[in-house]
C-alpha positions in Angstrom: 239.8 114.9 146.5 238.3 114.7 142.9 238.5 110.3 143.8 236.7 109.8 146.6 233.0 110.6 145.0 234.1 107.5 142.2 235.2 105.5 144.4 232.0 105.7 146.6 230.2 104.7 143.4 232.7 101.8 143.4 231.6 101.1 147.1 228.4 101.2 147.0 227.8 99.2 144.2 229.8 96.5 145.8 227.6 96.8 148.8 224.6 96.0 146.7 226.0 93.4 145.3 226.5 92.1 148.4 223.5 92.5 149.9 222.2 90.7 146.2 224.2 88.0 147.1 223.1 88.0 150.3 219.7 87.7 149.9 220.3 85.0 147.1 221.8 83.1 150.3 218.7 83.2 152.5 216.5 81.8 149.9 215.8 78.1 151.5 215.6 75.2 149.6 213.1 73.9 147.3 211.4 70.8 149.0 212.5 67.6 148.0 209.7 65.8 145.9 207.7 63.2 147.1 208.8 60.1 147.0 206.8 57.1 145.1 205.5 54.5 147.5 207.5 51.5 147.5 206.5 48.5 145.6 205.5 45.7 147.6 203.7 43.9 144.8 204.9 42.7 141.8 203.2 40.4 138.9 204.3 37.0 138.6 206.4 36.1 135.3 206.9 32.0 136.4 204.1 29.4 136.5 204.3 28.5 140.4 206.2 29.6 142.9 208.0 27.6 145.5 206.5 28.7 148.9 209.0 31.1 150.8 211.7 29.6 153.1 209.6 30.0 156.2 206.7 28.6 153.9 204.7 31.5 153.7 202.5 31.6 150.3 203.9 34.9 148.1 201.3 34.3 144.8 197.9 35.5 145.3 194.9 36.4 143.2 193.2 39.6 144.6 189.8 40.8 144.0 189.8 44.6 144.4 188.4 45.9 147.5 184.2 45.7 148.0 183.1 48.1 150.9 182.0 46.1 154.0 182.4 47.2 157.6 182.0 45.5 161.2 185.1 43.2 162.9 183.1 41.5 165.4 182.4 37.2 164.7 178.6 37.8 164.1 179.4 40.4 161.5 182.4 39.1 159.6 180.5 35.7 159.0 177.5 37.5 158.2 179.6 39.3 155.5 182.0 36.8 154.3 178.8 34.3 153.6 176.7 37.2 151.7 176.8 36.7 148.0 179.0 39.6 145.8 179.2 37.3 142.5 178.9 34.1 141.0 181.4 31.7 142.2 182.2 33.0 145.0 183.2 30.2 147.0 183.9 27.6 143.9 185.3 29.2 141.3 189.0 29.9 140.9 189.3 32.9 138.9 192.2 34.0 136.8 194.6 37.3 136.4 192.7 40.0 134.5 188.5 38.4 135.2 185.7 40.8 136.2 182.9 40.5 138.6 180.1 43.3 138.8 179.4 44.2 142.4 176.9 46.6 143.0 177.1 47.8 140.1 181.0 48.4 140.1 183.0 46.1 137.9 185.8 44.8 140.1 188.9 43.0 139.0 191.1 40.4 139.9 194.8 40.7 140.1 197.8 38.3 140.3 200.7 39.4 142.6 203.9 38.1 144.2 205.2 39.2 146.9 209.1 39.1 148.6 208.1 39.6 152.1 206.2 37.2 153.9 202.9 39.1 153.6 200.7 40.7 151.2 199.8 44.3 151.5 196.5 45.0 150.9 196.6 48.2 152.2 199.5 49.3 148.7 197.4 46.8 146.8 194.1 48.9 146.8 196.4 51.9 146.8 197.6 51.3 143.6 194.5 50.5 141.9 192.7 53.7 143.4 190.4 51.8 145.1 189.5 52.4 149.1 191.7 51.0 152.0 189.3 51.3 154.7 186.0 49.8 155.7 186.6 47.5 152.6 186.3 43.6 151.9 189.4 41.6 150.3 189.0 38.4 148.5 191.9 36.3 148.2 192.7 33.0 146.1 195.7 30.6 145.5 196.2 27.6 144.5 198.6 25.4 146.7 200.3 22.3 144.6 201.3 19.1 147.0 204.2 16.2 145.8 202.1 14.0 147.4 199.6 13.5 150.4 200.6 15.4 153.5 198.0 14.3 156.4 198.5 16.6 159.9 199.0 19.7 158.8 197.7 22.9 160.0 196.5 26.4 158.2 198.4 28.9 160.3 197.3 32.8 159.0 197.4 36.1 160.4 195.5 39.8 158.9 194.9 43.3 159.7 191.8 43.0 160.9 189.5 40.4 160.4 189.9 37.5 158.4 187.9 34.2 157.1 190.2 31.0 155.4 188.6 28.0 153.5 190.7 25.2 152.4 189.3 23.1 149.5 186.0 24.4 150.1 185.6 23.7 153.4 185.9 27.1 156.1 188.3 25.8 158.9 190.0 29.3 160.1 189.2 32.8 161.1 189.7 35.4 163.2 188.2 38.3 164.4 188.4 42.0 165.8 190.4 45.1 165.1 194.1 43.4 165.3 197.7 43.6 163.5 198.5 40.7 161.6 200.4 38.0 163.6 202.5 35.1 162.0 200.5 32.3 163.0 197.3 34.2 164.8 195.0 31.7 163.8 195.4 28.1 163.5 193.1 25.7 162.3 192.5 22.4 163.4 194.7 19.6 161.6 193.5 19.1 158.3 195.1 16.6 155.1 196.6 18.4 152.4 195.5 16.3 148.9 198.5 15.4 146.6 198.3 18.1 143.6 196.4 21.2 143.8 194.7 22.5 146.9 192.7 25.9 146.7 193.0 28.2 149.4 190.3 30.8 149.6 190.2 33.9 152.3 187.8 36.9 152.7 190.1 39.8 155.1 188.0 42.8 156.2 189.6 46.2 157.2 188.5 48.9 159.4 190.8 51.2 158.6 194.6 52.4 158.3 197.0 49.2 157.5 195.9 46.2 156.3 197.2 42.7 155.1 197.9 39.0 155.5 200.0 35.9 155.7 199.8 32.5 155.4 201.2 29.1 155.7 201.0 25.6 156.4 202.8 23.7 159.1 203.3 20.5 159.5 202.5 17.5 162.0 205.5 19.0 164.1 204.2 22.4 163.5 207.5 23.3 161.7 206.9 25.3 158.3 205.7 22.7 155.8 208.4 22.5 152.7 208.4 21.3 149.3 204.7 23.4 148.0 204.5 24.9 144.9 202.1 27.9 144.2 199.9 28.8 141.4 197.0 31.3 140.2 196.7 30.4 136.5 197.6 32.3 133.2 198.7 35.7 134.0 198.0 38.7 131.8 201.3 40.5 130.5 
């Protein structure tokens, strides 16, 4: 009789331990940590870059975002044509130079991309700048073997979008829409042998936003054989 009070003590402490163990168990899970947004955007390390195999252009120079707003035809040109900074529509800036806009000094960026678009929407992420209601300046430098005459400027952008070529405005399109290869065509245009400066202004509403790019040819197949620049590139 004088070993059942110890081993009661023996039992019970067992049953706490238990019940320790148990209440370990029911602890859930630390959540997992958030996971860095994929990089979409990468600087380039060549001098030019062969357009993709579908032709799409991967090299651009960005200008960080300038707030704008309004999709419609009346108020895209209206914005597009407004004057932010010298040069606008002439000069062909390089990776690393500053323009003042309102006040706010903006820069310009070189990027590649793999895929055939660029994301504007990770671009301004990444720089901390807005992603909605914003205007996107975009410049690249397309380098011909020789004279290609019949060729077409085929783009798509979230949202609206405004394309020169060689100074000269021959695409846009307008309106809250998702970017679609080939959205906008422009009529057929001659592509000069050597470099060939391809200018766009892309405004977003809001949420995603990007663009594409590429030139087709007389057959309206993707044009081969381009090579792409944006100048010296900070490292």
């Amino acid at each position: 009789m004088t070993l059942f009070p110890k081993y009661s003590v023996l039992l019970c402490g067992f049953v706490a331990i238990a019940a320790s163990l148990g209440a370990v168990a029911q602890v859930p899970p630390a959540a997992p940590a958030p996971s860095a947004p994929p990089v979409v955007l990468t600087k380039p390390v060549t001098a030019e870059k062969p357009t993709g195999a579908d032709g799409f252009i991967q090299r651009w120079l960005l200008l960080e975002p300038i707030p704008a707003n309004g999709l419609t035809d009346t108020i895209v040109q209206t914005t597009v044509k407004k004057e932010y900074f010298p040069g606008q529509f002439t000069a062909i800036p390089h990776d690393g130079d500053k323009v003042t806009v309102n006040g706010d000094e903006l820069s310009w960026h070189a990027v590649d991309t793999k895929d055939y678009n660029i994301n504007l929407y990770r671009f301004a992420e990444s720089h901390g700048k807005k992603t909605s209601d914003v205007l996107f300046w975009a410049v690249t430098t397309v380098n011909s073997p020789k004279e290609v005459s019949g060729v077409r400027l085929a783009i798509g952008s979230n949202a609206a979008s405004v394309w020169w070529l060689n100074g000269d405005e021959v695409a846009g399109i307008y309106g809250d829409r998702q970017t679609v290869i080939d959205d906008g065509v422009s009529k057929r245009l001659t592509l000069k042998k050597g470099p060939n400066v391809v200018r766009a202004a892309i405004i977003n509403g809001g949420g995603a936003t990007d663009f594409c790019a590429r030139f087709l040819d007389a057959e309206d197949q993707p044009l081969k054989g381009l090579l792409v620049s944006v100048g010296e590139v900070h490292k």
